[in-house]
N, C-alpha and C positions, 0 to 999 in steps of 0.2 A: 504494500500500500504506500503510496506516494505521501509523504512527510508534509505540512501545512504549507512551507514554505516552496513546496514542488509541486509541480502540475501532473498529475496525473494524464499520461499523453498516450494515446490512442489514435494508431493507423489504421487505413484500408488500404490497398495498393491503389497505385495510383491507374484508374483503369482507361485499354486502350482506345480512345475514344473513335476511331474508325468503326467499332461496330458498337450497333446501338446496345444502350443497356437492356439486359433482360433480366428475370426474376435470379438467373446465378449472381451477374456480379451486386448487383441490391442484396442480396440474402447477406454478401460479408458487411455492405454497409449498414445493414439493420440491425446483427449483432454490435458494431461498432456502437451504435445509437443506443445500444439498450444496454451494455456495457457501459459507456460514460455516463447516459441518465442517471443507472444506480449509483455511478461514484458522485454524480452531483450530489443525489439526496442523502449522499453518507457527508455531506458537507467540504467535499474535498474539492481544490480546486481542478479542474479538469479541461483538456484542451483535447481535442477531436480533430483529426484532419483524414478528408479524402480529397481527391482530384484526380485530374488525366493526363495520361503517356500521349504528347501527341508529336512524337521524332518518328523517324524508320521509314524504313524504304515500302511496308504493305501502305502506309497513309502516302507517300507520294505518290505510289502508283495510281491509288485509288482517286487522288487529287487528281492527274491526269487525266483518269476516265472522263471524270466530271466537269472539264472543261477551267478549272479553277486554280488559284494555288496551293499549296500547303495551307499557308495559314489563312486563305478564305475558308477551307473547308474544315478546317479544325475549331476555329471562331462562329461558323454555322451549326457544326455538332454540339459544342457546347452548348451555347446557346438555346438550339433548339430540342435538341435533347437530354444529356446529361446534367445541366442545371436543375431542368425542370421534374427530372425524376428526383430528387433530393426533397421537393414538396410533395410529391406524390405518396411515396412512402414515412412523409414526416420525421425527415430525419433532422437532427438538431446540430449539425458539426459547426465545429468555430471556426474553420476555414476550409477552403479550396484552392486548391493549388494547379496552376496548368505548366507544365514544364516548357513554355514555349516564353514563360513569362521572364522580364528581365532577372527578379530575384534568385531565380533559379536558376538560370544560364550562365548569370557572371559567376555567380560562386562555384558552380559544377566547375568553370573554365579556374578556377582559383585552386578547387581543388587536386586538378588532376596533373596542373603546372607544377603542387607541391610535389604531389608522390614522383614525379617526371625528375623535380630537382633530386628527389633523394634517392636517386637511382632505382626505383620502387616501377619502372616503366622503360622498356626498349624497345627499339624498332623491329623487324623481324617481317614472313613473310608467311601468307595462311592459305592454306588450301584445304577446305572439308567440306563438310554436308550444312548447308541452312535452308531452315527452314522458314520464308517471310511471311507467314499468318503468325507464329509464334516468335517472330524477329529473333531466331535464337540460332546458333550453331549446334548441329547435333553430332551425340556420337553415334557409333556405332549398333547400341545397345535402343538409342533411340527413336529406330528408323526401322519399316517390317515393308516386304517384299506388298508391291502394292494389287488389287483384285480388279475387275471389274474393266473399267474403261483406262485405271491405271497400271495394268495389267503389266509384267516386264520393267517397272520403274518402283523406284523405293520410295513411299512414303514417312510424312511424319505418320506416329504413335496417337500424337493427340487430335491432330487435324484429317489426316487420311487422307492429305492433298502431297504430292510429289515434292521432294527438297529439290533443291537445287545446289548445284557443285560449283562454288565459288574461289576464286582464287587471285588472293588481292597483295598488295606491300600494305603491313598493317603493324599497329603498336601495340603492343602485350605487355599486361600485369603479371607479372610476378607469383601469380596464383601455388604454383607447386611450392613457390616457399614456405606456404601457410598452413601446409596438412598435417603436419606435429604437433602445429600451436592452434590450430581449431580445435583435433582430436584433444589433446589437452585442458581446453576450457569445456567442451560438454561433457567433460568428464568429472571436472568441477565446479557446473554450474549442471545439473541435471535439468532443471528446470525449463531452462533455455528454448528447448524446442520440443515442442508440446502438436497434438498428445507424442502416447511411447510410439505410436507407428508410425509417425512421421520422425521422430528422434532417431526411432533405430534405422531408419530409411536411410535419414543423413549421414550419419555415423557408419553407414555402412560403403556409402559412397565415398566417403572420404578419407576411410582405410584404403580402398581400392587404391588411393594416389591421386593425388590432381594436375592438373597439366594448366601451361601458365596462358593466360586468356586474353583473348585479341579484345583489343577496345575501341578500335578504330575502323572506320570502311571508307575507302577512297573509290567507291563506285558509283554513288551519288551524294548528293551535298542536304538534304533534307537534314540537318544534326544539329550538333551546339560544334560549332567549327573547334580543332584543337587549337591553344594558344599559342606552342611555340613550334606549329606546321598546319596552316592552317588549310593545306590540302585536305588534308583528312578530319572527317566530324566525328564527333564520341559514339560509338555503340549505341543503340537505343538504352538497352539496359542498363548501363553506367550509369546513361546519363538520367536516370528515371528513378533507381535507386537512391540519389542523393535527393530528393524531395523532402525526403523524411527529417533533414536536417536543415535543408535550406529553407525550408516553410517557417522554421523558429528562429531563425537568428543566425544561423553559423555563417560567419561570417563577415555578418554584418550590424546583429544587434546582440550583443555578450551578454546581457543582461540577460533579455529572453530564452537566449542558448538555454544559458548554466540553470535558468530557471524550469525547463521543460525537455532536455536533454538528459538522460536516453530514455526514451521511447521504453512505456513503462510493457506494452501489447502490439506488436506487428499481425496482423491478421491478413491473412493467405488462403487463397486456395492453394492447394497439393500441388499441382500441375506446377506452380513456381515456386515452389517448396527452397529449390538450391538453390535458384537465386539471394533468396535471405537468409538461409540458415550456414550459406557456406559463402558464396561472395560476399555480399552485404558486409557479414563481420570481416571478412579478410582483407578487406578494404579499408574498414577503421579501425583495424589492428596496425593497417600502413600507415595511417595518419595519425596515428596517437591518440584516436577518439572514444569515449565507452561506449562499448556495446547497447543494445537495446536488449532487456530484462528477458522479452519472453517475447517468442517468435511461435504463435498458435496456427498452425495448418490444418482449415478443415475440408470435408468433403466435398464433393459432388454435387449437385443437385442434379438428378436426373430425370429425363420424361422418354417413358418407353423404353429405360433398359439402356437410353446413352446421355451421355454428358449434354448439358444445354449450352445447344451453339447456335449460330445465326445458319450455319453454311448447313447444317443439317435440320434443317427448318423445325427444331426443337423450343428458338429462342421463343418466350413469351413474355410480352413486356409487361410492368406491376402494373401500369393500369389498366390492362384487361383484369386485372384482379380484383384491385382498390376501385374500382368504377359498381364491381357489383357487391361485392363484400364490406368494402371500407380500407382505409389503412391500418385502424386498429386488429381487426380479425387476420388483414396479409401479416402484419406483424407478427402477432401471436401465434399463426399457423406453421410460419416458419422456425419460430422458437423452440416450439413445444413438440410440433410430428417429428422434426428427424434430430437425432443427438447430434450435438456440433460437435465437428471431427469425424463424424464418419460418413459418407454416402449417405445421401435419402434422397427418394423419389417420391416427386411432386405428382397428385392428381388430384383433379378437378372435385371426383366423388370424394373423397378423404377431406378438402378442404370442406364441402356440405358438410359432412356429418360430423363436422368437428366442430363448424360454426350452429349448428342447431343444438349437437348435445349437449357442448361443452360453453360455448357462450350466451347462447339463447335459455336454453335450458337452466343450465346450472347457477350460472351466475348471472345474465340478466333478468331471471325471472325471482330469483335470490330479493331481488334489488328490489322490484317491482313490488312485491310482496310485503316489504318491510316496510317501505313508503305509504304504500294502499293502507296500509293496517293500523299505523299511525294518526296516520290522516284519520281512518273512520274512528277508532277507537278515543283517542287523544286530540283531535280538533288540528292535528299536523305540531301541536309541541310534543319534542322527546321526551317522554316521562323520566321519571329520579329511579333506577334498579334500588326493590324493597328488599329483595331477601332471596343474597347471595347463592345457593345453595350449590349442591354436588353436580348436576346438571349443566352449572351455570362454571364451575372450578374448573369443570372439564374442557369447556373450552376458551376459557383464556390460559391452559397448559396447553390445550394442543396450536393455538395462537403464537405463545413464545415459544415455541418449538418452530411451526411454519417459518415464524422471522429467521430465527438459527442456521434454518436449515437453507431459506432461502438466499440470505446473507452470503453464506457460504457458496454454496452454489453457483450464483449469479455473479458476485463481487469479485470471489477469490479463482473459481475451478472454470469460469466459462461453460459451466455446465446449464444452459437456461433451461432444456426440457427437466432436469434434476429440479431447479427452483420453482417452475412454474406447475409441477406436478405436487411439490409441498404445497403450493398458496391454494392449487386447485383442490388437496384434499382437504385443507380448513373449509372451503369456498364449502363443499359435498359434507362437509360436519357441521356445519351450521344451517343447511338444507334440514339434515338427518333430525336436528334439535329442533327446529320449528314443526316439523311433523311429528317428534314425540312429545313434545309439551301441547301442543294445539291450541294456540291461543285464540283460534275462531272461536272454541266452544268454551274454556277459559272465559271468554268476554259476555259471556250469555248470564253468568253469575253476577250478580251486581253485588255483591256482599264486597266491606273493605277488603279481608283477607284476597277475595278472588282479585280485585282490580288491583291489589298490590304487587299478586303475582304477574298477571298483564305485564304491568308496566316492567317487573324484572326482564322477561322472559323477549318484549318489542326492544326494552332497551340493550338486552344482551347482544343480538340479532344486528340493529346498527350501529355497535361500537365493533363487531365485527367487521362492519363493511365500511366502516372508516379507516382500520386496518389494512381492508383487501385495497380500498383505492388508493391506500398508500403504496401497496409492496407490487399493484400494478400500473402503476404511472409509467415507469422505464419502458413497459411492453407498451403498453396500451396506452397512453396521454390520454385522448378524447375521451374515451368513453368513463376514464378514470376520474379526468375534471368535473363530467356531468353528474357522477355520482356523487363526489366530493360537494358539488351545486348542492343539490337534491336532499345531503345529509344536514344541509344547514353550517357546514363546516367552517367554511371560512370564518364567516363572523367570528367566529369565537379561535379558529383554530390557527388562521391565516392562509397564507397558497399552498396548495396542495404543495407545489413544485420545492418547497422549503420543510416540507415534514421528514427528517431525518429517519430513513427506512432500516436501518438499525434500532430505533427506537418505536415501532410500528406496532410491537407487541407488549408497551405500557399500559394497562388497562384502564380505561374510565378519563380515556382523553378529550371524548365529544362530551360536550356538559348536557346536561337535562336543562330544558328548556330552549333545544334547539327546533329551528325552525325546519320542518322535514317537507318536503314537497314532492309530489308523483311529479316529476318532468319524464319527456319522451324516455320512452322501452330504448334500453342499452346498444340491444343487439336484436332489429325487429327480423322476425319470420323471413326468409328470403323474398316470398313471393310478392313483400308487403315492398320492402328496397326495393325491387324490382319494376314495383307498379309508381313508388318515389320517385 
């Protein structure tokens, strides 16, 4: 956990903006989102950064087709696309970064001038396999006999479009000097590269030996020109990796550097795993700089058994999602159906019956319920809880357990379906308790003892769901605010967005005599959005 005086700092990669975004690369930004949310409400300062890769020779080309330049066509995608998905999915980041921007280009050229002085950088000449959908040089391990209409030619692994055999005069990093003193620190920091099946991934590759890596291409000029040959432009990936630093200060603002450097969470998909877990660091191991804490690689999202891609018409963009669901429910469904870090596949059915049982059902009708009953019973003020009892013990233990476990989960492990299956089983035990206490028929007794119990039993029920729109705000914002509305909270509580979610499971923090209001159903019926 990042110290008062440190920003808690949280990446995404910075993604390639030639193809449009789809529900994969959004899923690493949404965890991004729902990771630094919880560290806001843990009170911590917190700094969030995504953006886009927009060097390399797939975006020139692609420029070409289009009649355009480089940088028309990169300043159109953003614009029209990749900004605007960051409101779609409700993301909250403190910056965006385009690597075409000045800050990023002079320092990248500052930086690579230093390793160059310190002999950390030589000329040399390259001949192998790349691949330009993945702007990557491949090995051997990384390329399979291709089928179909590629039939007789080697493909990439990830793309399943054909490399290309390039052969340039080009300048090379130093890389094989680094595979003693990598293996060495993940050996000492376990932690580093997360989960163990991307760790031992890394670690396995980098036993194997490294070989020192070309950073330059003098085949076309779309790049950040090098400083002291400016024939040749940086690598895409060189120059794309250094974001993470030049977005804070290095550089240029030391204050902000020292204040938000290193990077407390790098989040990855797999497929670029070595880039960060083995470049990345070997890079600022040359430069004298620390490393970044913890480099988390997750899965896949998959539709139909393959990776989501544009070129295999799997991409589907979030708001075909958020247009019928919301972005609260795209959030949550992503959190909660697949464990991060491993593969999961996305379908349409799975996302219904998750938003009926589990949002509609469970917990917007939770909400619905508590409010209605208020309202009729009570005139809409929260009654004062009479009399405590076993019922009622039981769950504000299984409440400060929920926070514990959530806390942990969310905060520390990146584990969200882990924390969102603790909030959801309070959410199902506070269901369970208002059907065994029955305060419908409860309220038919007008004797003091009965209405006493009432008001314990309606008041237990919403200081529950004061609780839950706390420890769901990070997933869920909207639908979390409106219940936060609806409980009467603020007045007395203040912003949602300020209730520290490590203290979520203090009991008896909404006061009696709050003002409780049925506003609109959380999560309505599909067909009901639909006809909205």
């Amino acid at each position: 956990m990042a110290s008062s005086d440190q920003s808690y700092y949280v990446t995404t990669p910075i993604y390639y903006v030639n193809d449009a975004p789809h529900i994969g690369s959004a899923y690493t930004t949404t965890a991004g989102d729902v990771l630094t949310r919880w560290h806001r409400q843990r009170g911590e300062s917190v700094w969030y950064l995504t953006g886009t890769d927009e060097h390399g020779e797939k975006l020139l080309r692609t420029a070409r087709a289009n009649g355009v330049s480089p940088q028309e066509w990169t300043d159109k995608l953003v614009r029209e696309a990749w900004l605007p998905v960051l409101e779609t999915i409700d993301a909250a980041n403190d910056d965006f970064i385009r690597t075409t921007e000045k800050r990023h280009t002079e320092r990248v050229q500052e930086f690579w001038q230093n390793l160059y002085d310190a002999g950390e950088v030589y000329k040399g000449s390259y001949e192998g396999l790349y691949c330009v959908a993945c702007e990557e040089h491949k090995l051997p391990g990384d390329v399979e006999d291709g089928t179909g209409e590629y039939a007789g030619q080697l493909v990439c692994k990830i793309h399943h479009r054909p490399v290309e055999t390039i052969r340039e005069e080009n300048y090379f990093f130093k890389l094989s000097q680094y595979t003693d003193k990598l293996l060495a620190y993940y050996e000492e920091h376990p932690g580093f590269v997360q989960p163990a099946t991307a760790r031992n991934e890394v670690v396995s590759f980098v036993k194997q030996g490294l070989q020192d890596l070309s950073i330059s291409r003098t085949s076309f000029d779309w790049g950040i020109p090098i400083p002291w040959d400016p024939k040749h432009v940086l690598y895409v990936w060189i120059d794309a990796l250094l974001n993470y630093v030049t977005a804070v200060g290095y550089g240029s603002d030391e204050e902000k550097f020292e204040r938000t450097w290193p990077a407390d969470v790098h989040l990855v998909g797999k497929d670029i795993l070595r880039f960060h877990a083995v470049i990345w660091p070997a890079m600022l191991m040359a430069a004298g700089l620390p490393l970044p804490r913890k480099v988390f690689g997750h899965g896949w999202l998959l539709v139909g058994g393959e990776k989501m891609s544009k070129t295999k018409l799997t991409g589907i963009a979030p708001a075909q999602i958020t247009d019928h669901f919301g972005s609260d429910a795209y959030r949550y469904y992503f959190m909660r159906a697949i464990p991060f870090g491993q593969d999961g596949s996305f379908s349409w059915e799975d996302l219904s019956a998750r938003y009926t049982s589990e949002l509609a059902n469970d917990y917007g009708n939770l909400a619905s319920r508590v409010a209605a009953m208020v309202n009729r019973y009570f005139d809409g003020v929260l009654p004062a809880a009479a009399d405590h009892g076993p019922a009622e013990q039981a769950i504000t233990g299984a409440l400060a357990g929920a926070v514990k476990t959530a806390d942990e989960r969310i905060g520390e492990a990146l584990d969200f379906q882990g924390g969102l299956n603790a909030i959801f089983d309070f959410i199902k035990l506070v269901n369970g308790y208002l059907t065994e206490q029955e305060p419908w028929k409860v309220a038919k007794d007008t004797s003091e003892a009965a209405q006493a119990r009432l008001a314990t039993i309606l008041y237990t029920a919403a200081e529950s769901l004061r609780a839950v729109a706390v420890l769901l705000n990070a997933v869920m914002p909207k639908s979390s605010a409106a219940l936060w509305d609806s409980l009467g909270a603020e007045a007395s509580l203040g912003e949602l967005a300020e209730q520290p979610v490590q203290d979520a499971g203090r009991w008896g923090q909404l006061p009696a005599g709050s003002v409780v209001t049925k506003g609109a159903v959380l999560f309505p019926r599909l067909e009901e959005r639909a006809e909205g």
